[in-house]
Backbone as a chain_set.jsonl record, in Angstrom:
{"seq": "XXXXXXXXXXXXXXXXXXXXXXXXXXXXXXXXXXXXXXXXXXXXXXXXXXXXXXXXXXXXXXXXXXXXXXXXXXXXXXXXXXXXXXXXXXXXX", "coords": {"N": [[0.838, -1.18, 0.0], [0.812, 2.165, -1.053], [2.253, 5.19, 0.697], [0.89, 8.04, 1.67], [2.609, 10.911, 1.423], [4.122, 13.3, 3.872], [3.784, 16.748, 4.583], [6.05, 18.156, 4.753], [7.874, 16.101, 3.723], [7.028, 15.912, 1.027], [7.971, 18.865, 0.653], [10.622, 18.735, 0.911], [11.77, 16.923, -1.136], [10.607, 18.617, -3.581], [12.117, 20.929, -3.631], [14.779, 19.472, -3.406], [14.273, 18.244, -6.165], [14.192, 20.786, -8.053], [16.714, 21.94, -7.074], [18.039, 20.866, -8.885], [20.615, 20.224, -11.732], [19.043, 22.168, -15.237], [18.144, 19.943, -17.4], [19.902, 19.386, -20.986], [18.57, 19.756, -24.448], [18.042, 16.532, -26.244], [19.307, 15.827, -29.362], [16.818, 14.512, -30.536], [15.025, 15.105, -29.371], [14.828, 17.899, -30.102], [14.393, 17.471, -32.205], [11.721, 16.606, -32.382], [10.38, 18.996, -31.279], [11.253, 20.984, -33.212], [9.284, 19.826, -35.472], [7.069, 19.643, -34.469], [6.578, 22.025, -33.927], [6.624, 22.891, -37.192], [3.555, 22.206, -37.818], [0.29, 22.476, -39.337], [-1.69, 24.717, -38.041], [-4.453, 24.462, -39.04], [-4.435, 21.623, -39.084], [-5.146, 21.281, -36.345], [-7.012, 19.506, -33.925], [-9.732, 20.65, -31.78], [-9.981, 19.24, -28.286], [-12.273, 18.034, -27.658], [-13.405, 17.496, -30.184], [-11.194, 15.497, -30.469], [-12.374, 13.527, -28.239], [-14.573, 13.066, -29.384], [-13.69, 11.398, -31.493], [-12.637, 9.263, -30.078], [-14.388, 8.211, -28.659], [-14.804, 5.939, -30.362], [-14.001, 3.126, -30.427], [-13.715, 1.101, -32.438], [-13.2, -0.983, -31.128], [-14.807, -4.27, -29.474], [-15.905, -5.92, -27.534], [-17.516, -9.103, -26.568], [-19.057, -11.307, -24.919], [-19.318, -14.556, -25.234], [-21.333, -17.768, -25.667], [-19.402, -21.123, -25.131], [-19.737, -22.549, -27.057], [-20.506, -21.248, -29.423], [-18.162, -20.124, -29.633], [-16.485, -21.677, -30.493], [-17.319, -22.943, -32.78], [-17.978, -20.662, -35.085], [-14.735, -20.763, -34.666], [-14.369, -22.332, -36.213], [-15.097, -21.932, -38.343], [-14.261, -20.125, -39.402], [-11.508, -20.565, -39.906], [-12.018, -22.827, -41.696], [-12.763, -20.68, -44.276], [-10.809, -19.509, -44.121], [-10.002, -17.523, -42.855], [-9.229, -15.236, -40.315], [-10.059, -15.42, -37.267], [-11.941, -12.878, -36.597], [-11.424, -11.472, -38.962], [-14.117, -12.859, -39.563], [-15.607, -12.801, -38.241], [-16.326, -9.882, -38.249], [-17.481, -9.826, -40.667], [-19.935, -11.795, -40.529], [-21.055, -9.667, -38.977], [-21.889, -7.718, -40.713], [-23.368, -8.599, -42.31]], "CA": [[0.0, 0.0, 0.0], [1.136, 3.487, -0.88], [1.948, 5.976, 1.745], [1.017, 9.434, 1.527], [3.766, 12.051, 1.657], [3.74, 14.512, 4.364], [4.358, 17.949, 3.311], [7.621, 18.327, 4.526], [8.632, 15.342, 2.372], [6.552, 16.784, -0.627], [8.501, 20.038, 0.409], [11.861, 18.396, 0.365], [11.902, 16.706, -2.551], [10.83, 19.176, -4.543], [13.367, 21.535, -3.079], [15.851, 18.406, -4.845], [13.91, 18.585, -8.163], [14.17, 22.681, -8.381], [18.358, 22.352, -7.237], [18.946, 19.877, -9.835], [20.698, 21.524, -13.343], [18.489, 21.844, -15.978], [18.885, 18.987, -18.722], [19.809, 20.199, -22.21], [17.648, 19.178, -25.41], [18.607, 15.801, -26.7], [18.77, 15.627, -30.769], [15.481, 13.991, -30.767], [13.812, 16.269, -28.392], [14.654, 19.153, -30.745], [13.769, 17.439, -33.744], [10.531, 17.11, -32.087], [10.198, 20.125, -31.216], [10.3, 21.174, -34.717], [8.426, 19.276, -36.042], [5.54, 20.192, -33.724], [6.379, 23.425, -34.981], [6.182, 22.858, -38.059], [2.435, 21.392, -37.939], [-0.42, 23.295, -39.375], [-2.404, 24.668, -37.418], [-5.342, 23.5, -39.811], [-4.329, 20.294, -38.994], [-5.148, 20.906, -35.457], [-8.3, 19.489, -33.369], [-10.098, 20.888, -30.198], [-10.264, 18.42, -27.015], [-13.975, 17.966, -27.87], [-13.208, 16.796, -31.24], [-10.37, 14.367, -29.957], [-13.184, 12.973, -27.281], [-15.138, 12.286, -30.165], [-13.22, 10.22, -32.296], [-12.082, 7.869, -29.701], [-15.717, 7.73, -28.684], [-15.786, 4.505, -31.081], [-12.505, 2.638, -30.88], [-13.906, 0.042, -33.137], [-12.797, -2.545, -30.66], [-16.147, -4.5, -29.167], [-15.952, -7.609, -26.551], [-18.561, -9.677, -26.058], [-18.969, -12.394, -23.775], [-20.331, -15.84, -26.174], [-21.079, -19.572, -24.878], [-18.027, -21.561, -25.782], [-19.651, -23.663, -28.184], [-20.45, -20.631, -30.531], [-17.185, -19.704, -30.156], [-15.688, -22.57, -31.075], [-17.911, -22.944, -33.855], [-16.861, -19.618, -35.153], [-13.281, -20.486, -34.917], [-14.276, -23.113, -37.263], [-15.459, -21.819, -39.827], [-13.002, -18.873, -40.034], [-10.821, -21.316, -40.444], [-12.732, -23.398, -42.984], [-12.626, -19.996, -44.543], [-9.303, -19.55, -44.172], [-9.465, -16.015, -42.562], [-8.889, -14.801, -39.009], [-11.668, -15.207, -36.295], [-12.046, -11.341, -36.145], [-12.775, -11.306, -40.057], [-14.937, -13.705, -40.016], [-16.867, -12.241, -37.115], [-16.498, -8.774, -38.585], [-18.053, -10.327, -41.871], [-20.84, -12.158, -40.226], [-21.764, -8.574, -38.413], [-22.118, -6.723, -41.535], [-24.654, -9.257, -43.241]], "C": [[0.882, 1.242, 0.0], [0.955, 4.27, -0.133], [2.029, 7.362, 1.176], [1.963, 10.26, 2.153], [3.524, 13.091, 2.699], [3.984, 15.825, 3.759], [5.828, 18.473, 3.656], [8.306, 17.447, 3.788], [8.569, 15.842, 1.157], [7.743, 18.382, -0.47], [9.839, 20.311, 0.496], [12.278, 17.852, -0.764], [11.733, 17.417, -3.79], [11.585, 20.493, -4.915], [14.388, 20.776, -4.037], [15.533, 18.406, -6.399], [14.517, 19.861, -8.843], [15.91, 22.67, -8.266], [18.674, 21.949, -8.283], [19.17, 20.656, -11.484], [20.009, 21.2, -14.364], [18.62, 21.296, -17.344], [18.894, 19.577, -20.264], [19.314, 19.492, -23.132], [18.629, 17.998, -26.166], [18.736, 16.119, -28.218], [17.097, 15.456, -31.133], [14.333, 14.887, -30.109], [13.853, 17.56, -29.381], [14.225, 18.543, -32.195], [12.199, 17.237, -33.685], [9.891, 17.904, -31.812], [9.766, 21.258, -32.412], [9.687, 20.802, -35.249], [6.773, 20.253, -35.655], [5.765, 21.704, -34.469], [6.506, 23.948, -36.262], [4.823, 22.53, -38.714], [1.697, 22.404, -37.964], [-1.006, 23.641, -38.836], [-3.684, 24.1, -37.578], [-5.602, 22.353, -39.587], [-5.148, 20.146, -37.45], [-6.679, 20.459, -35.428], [-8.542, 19.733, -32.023], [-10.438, 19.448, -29.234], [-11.613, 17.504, -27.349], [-13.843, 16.723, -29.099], [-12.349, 15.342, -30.937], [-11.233, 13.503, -29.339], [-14.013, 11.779, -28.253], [-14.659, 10.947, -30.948], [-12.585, 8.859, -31.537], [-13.617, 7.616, -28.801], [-15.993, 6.092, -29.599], [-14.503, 3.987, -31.232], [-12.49, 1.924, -31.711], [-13.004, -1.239, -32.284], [-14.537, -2.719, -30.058], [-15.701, -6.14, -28.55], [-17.263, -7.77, -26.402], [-18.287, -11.036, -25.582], [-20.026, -13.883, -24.777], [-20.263, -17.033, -25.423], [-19.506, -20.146, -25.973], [-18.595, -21.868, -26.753], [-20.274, -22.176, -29.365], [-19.313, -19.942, -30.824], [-16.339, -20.22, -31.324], [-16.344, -22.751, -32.313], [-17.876, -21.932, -34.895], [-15.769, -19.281, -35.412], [-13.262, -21.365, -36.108], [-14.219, -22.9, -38.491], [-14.742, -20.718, -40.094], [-12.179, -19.358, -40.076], [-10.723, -22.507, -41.672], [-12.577, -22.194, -44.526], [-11.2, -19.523, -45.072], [-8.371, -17.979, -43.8], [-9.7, -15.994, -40.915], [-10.696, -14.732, -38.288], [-12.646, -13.532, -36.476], [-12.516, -11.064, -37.417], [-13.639, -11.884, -40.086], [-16.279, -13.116, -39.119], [-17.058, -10.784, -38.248], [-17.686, -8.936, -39.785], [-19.704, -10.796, -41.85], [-21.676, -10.712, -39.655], [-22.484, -7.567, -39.265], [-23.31, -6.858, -42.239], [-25.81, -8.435, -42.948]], "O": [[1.654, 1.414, 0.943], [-0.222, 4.514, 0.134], [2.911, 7.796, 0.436], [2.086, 10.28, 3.377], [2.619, 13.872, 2.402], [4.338, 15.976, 2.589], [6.566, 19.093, 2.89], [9.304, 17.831, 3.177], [9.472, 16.151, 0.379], [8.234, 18.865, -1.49], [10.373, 21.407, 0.324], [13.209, 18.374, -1.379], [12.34, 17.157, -4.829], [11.69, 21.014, -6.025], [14.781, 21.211, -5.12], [16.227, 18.517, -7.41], [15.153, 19.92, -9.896], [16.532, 23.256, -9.152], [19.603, 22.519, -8.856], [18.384, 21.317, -12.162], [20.103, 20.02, -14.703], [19.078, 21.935, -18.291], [17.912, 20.194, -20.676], [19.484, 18.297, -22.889], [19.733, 18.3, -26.619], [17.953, 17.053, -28.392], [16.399, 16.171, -31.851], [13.165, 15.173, -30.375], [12.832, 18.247, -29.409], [13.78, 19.218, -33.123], [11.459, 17.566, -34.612], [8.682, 17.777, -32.004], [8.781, 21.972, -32.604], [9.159, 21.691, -35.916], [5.948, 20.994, -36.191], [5.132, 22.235, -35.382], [6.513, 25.151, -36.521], [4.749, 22.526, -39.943], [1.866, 23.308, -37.146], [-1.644, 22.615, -38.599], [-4.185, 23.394, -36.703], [-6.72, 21.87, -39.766], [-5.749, 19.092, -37.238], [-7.495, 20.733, -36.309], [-7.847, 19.244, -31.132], [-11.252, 18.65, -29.7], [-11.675, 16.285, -27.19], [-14.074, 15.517, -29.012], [-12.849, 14.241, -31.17], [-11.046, 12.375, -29.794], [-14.148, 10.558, -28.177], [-15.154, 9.82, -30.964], [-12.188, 7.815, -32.055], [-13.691, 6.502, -28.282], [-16.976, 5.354, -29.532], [-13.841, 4.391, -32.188], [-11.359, 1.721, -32.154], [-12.348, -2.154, -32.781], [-15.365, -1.809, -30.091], [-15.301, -7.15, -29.129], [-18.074, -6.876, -26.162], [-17.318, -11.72, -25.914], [-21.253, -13.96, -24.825], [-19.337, -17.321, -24.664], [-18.923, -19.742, -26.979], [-17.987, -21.459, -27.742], [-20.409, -22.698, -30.471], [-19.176, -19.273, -31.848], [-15.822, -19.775, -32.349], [-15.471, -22.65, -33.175], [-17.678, -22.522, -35.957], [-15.396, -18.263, -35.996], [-12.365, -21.273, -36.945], [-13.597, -23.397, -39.429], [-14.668, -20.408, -41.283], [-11.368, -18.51, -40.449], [-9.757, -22.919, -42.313], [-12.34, -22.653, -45.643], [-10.757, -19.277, -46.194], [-7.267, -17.491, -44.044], [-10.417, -16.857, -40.409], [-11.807, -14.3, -38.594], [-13.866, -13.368, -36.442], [-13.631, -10.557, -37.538], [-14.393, -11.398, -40.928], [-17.487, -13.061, -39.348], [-18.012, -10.799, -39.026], [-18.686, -8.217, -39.778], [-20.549, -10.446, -42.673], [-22.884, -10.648, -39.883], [-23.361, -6.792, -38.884], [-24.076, -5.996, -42.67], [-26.892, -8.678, -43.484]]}, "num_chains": 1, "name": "protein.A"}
């Protein structure tokens, strides 16, 4: 179990964070850096928008009796394509 920090710990440690010298930009950190600043703004999307689109991850569990699973695995293999197309395939009918 995690123990909560008092605040003189919280107010030593970050005393140690704040002394410590500040690290200089790797290669990669600055080529990311440009980058990002190179990115249209056009391109961008608000929070809202972001929310939305992972609103539908296109993943989907469901809970089946075995024996339609297995039955299922059969025939997407009879098939000769992956459980997941075969389901996907059957969903669309």
């Amino acid at each position: 179990m995690k123990r909560e920090l008092s605040m003189e710990e919280l107010q030593k440690r970050l005393a140690e964070i704040d002394a410590r010298e500040p690290e200089e930009p790797t290669a990669e950190d600055l080529a990311a850096i440009a980058e990002a600043d190179a990115e249209d703004p056009a391109d961008t999307i608000t929070l809202e928008e972001y929310k939305a689109q992972r609103e539908y991850s296109g993943k989907l569990m469901l809970r089946i009796p075995k024996e339609l699973h297995r039955d299922l695995a059969e025939a997407a293999k009879a098939n000769g394509v992956s459980l997941n197309q075969y389901a996907v395939y059957k969903l669309a009918r």
